[in-house]
N, C-alpha and C positions, 0 to 999 in steps of 0.2 A: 956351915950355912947350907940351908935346903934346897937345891936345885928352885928354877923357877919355873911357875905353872905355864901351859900354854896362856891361857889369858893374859897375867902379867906381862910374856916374853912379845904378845901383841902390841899390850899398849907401849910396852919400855920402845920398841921400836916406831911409834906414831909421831912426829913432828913434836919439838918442843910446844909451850902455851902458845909463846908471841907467832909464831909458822899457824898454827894450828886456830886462831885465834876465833876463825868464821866457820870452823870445821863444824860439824855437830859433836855431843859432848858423847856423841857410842864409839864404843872400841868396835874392834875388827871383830872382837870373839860376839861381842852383842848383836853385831849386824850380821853374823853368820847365824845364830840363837835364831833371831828372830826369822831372816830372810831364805834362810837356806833351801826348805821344801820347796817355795817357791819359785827362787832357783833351777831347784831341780827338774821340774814342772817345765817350768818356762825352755830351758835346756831341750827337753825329752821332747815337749813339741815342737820348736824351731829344726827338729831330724836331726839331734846328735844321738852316731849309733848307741843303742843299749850299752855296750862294753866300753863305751868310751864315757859315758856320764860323770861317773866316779870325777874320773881327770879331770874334764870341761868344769864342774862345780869347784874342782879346785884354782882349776886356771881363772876362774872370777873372781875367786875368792883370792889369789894374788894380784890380780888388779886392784881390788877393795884395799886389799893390804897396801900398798906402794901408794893408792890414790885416793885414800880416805880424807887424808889433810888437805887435800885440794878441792874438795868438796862443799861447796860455798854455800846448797842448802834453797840453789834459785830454782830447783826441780826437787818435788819429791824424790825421797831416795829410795823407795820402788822402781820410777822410771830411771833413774840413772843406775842401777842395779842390771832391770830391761835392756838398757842399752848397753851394758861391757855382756850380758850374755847373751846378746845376738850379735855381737861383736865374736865371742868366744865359739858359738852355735859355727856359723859360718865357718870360721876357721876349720872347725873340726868335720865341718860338713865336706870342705875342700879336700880336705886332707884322709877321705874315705877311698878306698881301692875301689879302682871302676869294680863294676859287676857284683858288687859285695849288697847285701840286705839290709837297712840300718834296723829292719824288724825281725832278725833271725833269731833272734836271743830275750826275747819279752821277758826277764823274771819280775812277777806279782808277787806283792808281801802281801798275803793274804790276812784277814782279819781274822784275830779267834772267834769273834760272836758272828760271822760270815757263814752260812755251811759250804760246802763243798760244790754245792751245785752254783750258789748265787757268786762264787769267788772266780769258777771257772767262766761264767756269765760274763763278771764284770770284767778279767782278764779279757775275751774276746770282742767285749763293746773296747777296748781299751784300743786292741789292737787292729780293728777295724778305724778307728777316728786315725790312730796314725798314718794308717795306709792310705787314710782317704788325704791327709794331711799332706803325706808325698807326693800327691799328684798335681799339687797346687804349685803354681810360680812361687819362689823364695821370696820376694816381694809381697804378693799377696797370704804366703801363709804367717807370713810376722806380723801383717797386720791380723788376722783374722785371731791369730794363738791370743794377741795382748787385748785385742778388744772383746773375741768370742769367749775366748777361754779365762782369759786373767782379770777381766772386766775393766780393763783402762778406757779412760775418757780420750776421744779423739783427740785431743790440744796434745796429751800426752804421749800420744801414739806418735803422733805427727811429729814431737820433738824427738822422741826415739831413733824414727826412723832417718830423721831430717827431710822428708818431703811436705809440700804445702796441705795444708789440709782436705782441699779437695781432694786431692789425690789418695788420701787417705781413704775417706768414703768411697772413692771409687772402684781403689782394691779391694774394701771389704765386702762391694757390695758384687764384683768379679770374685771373689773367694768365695761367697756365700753362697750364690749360684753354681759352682762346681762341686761345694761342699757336697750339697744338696743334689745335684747329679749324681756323686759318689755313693750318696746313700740310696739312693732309689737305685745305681744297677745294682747294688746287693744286695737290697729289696728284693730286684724281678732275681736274681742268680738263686738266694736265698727261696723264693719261689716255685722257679724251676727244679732245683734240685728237690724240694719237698711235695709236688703234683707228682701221681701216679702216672 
């Protein structure tokens, strides 16, 4: 008898039918298929360090596993996704050694049809938004990552985070503001440095 695939060994372990009954009809392995990049995404900008991503995508993706049958289907499963990786984000953000860079270690997969100049471009716009990203309250850069970055609707944002909705617009609209200060001093630094 042939060993069994990862996939299989997913679903064999998922809640019988009658447990499972309200669950949606995707395995673990489809919801990792589909949701993963995103994931990753979402991860890399909530400030889990670069070296730690890997792990953090996993530690969601065992949450997903153990609590996919409990998943009743009353939130998109995007935002319930959002919300075990800023559950996960956080943890791992705690668990960084003071004085450590979560930007030390940037590696870019670069595109083959990229050249060499436009991939090191996009690597430094990349790691500029982060930088500017850590300067934000952890409050406000979760809202700004799922609403700026990931395009969630505020209802969903605000379930994520479990704050009322005003408060939602209010962090986005104190995130957006500093964003936006962030970009302008390396605007004028980026200036200075290039004036004779």
């Amino acid at each position: 008898m042939a060993a069994p695939t990862h996939p299989t060994m997913l679903t064999a372990t998922l809640p019988s039918a009658p447990a499972a009954a309200a669950a949606p009809a995707l395995t673990v392995a489809e919801v990792y298929d589909r949701h993963a990049a995103m994931v990753f995404r979402a991860l890399r900008a909530l400030g889990v360090p670069p070296a730690n991503l890997d792990d953090a995508v996993q530690d969601v993706f065992i949450v997903v596993h153990r609590r996919l049958g409990e998943f009743e289907g009353r939130a998109a499963l995007t935002t319930w996704l959002f919300a075990i990786a800023r559950r996960v984000a956080a943890d791992h953000r705690r668990r960084r050694p003071a004085g450590t860079q979560p930007l030390a270690a940037i590696a870019e997969v670069a595109d083959a049809g990229v050249s060499p100049e436009r991939a090191v471009a996009q690597a430094q716009a990349a790691r500029a938004v982060l930088a500017i990203l850590d300067t934000l309250d952890p409050e406000q850069r979760e809202v700004f990552v799922l609403m700026e970055l990931e395009q969630l609707a505020a209802p969903a944002v605000a379930e994520i985070v479990g704050a009322p909705l005003n408060t939602v617009y209010s962090r986005l609209r104190l995130a957006r503001q500093r964003f936006e200060q962030g970009v302008a001093r390396r605007a004028a630094a980026r200036a200075r440095e290039e004036s004779p």
